[in-house]
N, C-alpha and C positions, 0 to 999 in steps of 0.2 A: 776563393780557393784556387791554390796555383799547382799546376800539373806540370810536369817534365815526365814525356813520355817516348823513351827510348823505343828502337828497331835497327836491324842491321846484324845482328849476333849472327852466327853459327858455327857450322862446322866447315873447315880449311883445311888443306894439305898445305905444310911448308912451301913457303915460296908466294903462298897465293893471296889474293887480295879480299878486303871484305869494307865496304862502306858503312858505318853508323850515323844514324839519325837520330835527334832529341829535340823535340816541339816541347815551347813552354806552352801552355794553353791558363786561359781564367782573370778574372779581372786586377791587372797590373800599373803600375805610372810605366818603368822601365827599366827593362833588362841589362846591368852593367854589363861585369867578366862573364861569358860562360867557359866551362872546361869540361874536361873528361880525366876522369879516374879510372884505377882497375886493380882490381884485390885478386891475387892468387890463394887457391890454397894452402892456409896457413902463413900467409904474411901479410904485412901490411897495407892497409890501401895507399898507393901512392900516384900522384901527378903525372900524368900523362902527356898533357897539352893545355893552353889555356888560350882566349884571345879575347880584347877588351871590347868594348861597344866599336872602338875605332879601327878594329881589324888590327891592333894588335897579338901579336903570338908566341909562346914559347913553349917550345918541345922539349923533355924529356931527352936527355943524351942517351939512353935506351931506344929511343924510337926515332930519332930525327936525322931524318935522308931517306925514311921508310914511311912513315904517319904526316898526314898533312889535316892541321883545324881549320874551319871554314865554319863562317855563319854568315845567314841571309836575316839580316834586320828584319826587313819587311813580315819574314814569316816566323819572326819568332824561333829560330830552330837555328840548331848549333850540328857540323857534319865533324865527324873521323874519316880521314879516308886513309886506308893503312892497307902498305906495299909490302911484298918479301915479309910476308908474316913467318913468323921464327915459332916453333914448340914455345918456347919461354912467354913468347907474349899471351899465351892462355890463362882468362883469368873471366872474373865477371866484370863490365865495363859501366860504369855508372855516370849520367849526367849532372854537371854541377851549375848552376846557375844563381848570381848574387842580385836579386830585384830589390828594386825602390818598390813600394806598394802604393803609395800617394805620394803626392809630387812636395807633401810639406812635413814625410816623413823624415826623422834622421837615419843616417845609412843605412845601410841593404840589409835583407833577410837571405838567408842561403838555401836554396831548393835541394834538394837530388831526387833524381828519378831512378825507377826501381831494380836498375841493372838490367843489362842483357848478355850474355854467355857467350865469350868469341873462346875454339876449340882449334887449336894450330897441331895437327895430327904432324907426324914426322913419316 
């Protein structure tokens, strides 16, 4: 069983910064892309940020020069670090993660973890 377990959400004053966390945890071969989502009230969920196993990355023109991805292989876990947080970027924030499950599986299986609530007060 594969877990993705977010942290990091809360409450912000415009301008201010808030770091997220998502650990995959459970028995895996290996973690491809992980990213980061976030559904506002009443719209779509949409892409955030993405970065491949190879530390590749792409930003969202909504967030980039403000939102930086970052994942540490070793531990499993995929980081948001998000600057000059704006009112608009209020949303729930959700992990996404594409796993091999055995190494002699065909492609990935896609996780999400269960949202955490980032609040950009104005």
């Amino acid at each position: 069983q594969v877990q993705l377990v977010e942290s990091g959400g809360g409450l912000v004053q415009a301008g201010g910064s808030l770091r997220l966390s998502c650990a995959a945890s459970g028995s895996f071969f290996r973690i491809n892309a992980m990213g980061w989502y976030r559904q506002a009230p009443g719209r779509q969920r949409e892409l955030v940020a993405i970065i491949t196993s190879g530390g590749s990355t792409n930003h969202a023109d909504s967030v980039k020069g403000r939102f930086t991805i970052s994942r540490d292989n070793a531990k499993n876990t995929v980081y948001l670090q998000m600057n000059s947080l704006k009112p608009e970027d209020t949303a729930v924030y959700y992990c996404n993660a594409a796993i091999k499950i055995k190494s002699w599986t065909v492609g990935v299986a896609d996780y999400w973890g269960q949202g955490t609530q980032v609040t950009v007060s104005s």
